[in-house]
C-alpha positions as CSV (number, residue, x, y, z in Angstrom):
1,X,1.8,-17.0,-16.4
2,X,-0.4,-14.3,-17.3
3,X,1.0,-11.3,-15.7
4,X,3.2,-8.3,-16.5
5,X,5.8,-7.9,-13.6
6,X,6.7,-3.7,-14.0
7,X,9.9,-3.0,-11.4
8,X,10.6,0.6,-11.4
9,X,14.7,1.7,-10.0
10,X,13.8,5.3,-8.4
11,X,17.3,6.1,-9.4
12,X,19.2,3.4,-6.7
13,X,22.7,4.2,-6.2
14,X,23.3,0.1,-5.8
15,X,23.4,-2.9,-8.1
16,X,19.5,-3.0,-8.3
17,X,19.3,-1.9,-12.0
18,X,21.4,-4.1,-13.1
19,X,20.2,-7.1,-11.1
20,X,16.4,-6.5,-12.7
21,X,17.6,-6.0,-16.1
22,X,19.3,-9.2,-15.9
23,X,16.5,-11.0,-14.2
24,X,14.3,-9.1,-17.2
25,X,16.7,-10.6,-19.9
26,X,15.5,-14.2,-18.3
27,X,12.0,-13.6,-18.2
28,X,10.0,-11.9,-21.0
29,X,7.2,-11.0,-17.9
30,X,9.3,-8.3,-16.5
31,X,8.7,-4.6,-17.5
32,X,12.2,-2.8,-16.3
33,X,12.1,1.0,-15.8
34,X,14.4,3.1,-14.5
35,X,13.8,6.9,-13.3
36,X,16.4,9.1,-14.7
37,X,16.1,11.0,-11.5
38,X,14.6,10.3,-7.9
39,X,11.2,10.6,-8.3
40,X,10.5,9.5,-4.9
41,X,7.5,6.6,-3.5
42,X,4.4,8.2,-4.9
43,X,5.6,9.5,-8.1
44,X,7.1,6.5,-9.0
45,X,3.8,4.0,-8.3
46,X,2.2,6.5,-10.5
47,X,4.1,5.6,-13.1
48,X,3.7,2.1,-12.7
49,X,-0.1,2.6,-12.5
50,X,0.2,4.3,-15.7
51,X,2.3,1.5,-17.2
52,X,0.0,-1.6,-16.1
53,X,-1.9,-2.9,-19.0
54,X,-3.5,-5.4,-17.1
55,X,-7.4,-6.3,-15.7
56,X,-5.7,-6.2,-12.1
57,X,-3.0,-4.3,-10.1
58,X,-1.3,-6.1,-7.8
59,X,0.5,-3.7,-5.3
60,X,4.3,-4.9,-4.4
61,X,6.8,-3.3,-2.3
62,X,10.5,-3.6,-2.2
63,X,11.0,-4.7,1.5
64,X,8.0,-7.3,1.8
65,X,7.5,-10.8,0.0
66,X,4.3,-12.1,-1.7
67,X,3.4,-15.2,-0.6
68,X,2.5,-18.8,-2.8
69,X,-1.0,-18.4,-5.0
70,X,-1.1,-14.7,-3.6
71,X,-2.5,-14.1,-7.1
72,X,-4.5,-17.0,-8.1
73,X,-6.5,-16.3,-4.2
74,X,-7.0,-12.6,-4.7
75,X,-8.1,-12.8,-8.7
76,X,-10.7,-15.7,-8.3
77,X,-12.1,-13.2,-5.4
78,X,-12.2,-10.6,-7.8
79,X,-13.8,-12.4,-10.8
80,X,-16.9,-13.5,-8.3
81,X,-17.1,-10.2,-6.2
82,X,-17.4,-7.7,-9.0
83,X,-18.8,-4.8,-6.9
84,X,-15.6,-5.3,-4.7
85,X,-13.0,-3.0,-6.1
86,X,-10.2,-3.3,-4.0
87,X,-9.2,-6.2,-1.7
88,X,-6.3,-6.6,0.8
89,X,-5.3,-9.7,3.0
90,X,-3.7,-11.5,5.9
91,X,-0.1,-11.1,6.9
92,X,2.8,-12.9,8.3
93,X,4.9,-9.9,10.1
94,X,8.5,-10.3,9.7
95,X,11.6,-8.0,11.0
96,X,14.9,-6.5,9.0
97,X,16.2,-10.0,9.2
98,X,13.2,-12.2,8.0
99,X,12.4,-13.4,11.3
100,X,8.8,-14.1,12.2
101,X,7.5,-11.8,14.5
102,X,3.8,-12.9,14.5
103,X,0.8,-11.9,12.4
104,X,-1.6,-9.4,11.0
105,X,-5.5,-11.4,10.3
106,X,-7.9,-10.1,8.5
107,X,-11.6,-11.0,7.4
108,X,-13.7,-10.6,4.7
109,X,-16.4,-8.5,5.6
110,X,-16.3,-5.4,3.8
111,X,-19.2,-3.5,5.1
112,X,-17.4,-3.1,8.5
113,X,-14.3,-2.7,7.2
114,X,-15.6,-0.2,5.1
115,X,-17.1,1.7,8.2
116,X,-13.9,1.0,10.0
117,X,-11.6,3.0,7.5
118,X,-13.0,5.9,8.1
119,X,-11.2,6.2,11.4
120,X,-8.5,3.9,10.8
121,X,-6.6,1.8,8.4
122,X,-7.3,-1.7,8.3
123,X,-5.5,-2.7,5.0
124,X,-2.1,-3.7,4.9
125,X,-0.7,-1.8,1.7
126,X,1.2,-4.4,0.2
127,X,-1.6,-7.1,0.2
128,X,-3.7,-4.5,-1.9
129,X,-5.4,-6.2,-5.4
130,X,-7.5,-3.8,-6.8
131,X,-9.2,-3.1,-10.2
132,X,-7.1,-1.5,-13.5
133,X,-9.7,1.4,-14.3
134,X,-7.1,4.6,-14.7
135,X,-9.6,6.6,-12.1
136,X,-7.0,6.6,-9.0
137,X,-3.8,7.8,-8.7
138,X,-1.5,8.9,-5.4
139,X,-1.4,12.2,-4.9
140,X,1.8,13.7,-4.1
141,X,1.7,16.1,-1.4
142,X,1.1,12.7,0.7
143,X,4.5,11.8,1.4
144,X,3.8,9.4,4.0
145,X,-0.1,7.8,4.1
146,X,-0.3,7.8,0.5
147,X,-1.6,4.9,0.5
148,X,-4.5,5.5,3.1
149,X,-5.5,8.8,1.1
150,X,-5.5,6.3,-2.0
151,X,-7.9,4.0,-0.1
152,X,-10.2,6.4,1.1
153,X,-10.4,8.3,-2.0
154,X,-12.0,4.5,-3.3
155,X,-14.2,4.2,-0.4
156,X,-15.7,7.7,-1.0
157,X,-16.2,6.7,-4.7
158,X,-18.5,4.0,-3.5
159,X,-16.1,1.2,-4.4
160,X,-16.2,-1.8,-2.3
161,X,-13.2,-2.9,-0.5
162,X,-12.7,-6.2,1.6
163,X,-10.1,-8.0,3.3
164,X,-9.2,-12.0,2.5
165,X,-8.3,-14.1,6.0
166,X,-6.0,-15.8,3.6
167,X,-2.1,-15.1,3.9
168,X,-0.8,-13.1,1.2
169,X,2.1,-11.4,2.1
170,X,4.8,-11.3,4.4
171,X,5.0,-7.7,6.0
172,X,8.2,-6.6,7.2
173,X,8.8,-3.7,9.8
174,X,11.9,-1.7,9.0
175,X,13.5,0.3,11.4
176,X,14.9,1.8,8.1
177,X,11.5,2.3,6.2
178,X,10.1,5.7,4.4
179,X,7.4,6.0,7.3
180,X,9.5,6.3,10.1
181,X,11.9,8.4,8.7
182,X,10.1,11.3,7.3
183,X,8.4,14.4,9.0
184,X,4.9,13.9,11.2
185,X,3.7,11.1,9.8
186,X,0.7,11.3,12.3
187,X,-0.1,15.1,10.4
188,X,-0.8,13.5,7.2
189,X,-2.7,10.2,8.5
190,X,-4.9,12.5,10.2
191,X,-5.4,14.8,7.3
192,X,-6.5,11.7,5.1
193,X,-8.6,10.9,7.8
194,X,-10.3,14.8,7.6
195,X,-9.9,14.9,3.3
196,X,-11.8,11.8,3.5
197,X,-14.9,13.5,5.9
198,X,-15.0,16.4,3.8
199,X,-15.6,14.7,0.9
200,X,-18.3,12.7,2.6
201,X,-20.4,15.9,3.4
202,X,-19.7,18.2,1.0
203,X,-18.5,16.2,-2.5
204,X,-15.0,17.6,-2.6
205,X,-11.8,18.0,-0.3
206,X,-9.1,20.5,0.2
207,X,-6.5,18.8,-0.9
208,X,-4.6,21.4,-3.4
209,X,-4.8,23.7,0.1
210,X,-1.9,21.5,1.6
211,X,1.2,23.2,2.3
212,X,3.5,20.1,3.3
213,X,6.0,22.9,3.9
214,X,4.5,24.3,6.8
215,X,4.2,20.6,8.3
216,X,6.1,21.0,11.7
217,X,8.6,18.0,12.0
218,X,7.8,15.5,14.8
219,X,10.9,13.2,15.9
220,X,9.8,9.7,15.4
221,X,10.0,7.2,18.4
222,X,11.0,3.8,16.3
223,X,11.1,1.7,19.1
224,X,7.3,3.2,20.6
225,X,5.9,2.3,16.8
226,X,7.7,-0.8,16.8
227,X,6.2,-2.1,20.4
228,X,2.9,-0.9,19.4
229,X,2.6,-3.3,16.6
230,X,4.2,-5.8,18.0
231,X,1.5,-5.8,20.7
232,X,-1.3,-5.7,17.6
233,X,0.7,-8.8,16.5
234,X,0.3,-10.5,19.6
235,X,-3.3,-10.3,20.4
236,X,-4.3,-10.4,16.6
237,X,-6.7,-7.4,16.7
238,X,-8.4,-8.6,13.8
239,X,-8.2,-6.0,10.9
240,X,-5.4,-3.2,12.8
């Protein structure tokens, strides 16, 4: 019961604004906001993060569905792991319609993972649990891999992050999602990847040096993404 529930409307041109203010008039735990205009993904967690009054953030996204006791198993992990600041989870892998396609396990060994993000990223984004301190924010000039940049930018604090082998969240791949309809999406994962080096050897990044403009579009292959995760699914590589 002890939760605030903030659902932020990036200016939908549906019913969603009215559906949450009705669910919001039926349940005192929902924080309704509405962007008066279309601040787009990372602007709009932002201003969540800002809102959240609470010890822990719990990361949701529209498309995906938290699973039973996803809180209750990620807070008590929390509360007895206080030098882990940021903890993700299993997944059950659905498609556009719901249907289970297979699964995403993780473990909770943070040391490797911690080594392992570095190169790659082994947390599922909507899984994520982490700590309310106000020290991280997404940056904007990420338009796709926010949320890597936003990992590694904890790691190279010298937070701890883990994984749970416990299933938190079902994870659904969209043929319509943000990632695989926006512009390189391999450009920016690879310059969180080199952010994240440079501020291992030198303290500092060049972030506010990104010109996004002068990102030259890549045309997307769905279908090659979609195989290549089905194939993760498959053979369970163990934090992919």
């Amino acid at each position: 019961e002890d939760f605030e529930f903030i659902i932020i409307d990036d200016e939908s041109k549906d019913e969603s604004w009215k559906i949450i203010k009705r669910y919001a008039k039926k349940d005192k735990r929902i924080i309704p906001l509405r962007n008066e205009k279309n601040l787009g993904c990372v602007n709009t967690r932002n201003r969540g993060l800002r809102m959240a009054r609470g010890e822990y953030i719990a990361v949701m996204d529209p498309d995906d569905v938290s699973l039973k006791d996803r809180f209750k198993i990620q807070v008590d992990y929390l509360d007895k792991h206080p030098k882990i600041y940021l903890v993700g989870g299993s997944a059950v892998v659905i498609d556009e319609e719901g249907r289970r396609l297979g699964i995403l396990s993780k473990y909770d060994n943070h040391r490797k993972i911690e080594r392992r993000l570095g190169y790659s990223n082994c947390i599922i984004h909507p899984s994520v649990m982490h700590r309310n301190t106000g020290e991280f924010f997404y940056r904007e000039k990420f338009i796709i891999s926010d949320d890597y940049d936003f990992i590694l930018r904890v790691l190279s604090a010298n937070k701890g992050i883990s994984n749970l082998p416990d299933f938190l969240v079902k994870y659904r791949i969209n043929k319509g999602s943000f990632t695989f309809t926006k512009k390189n999406p391999a450009y920016f994962f690879r310059k969180a990847k080199e952010l994240y080096w440079q501020r291992i050897n030198t303290g500092k990044d060049d972030y506010e040096k990104m010109d996004i403009d002068k990102v030259i579009p890549k045309k997307v292959d769905f279908n090659q993404l979609n195989s290549k995760m089905i194939i993760s699914v498959e053979f369970q590589d163990n934090q992919m």
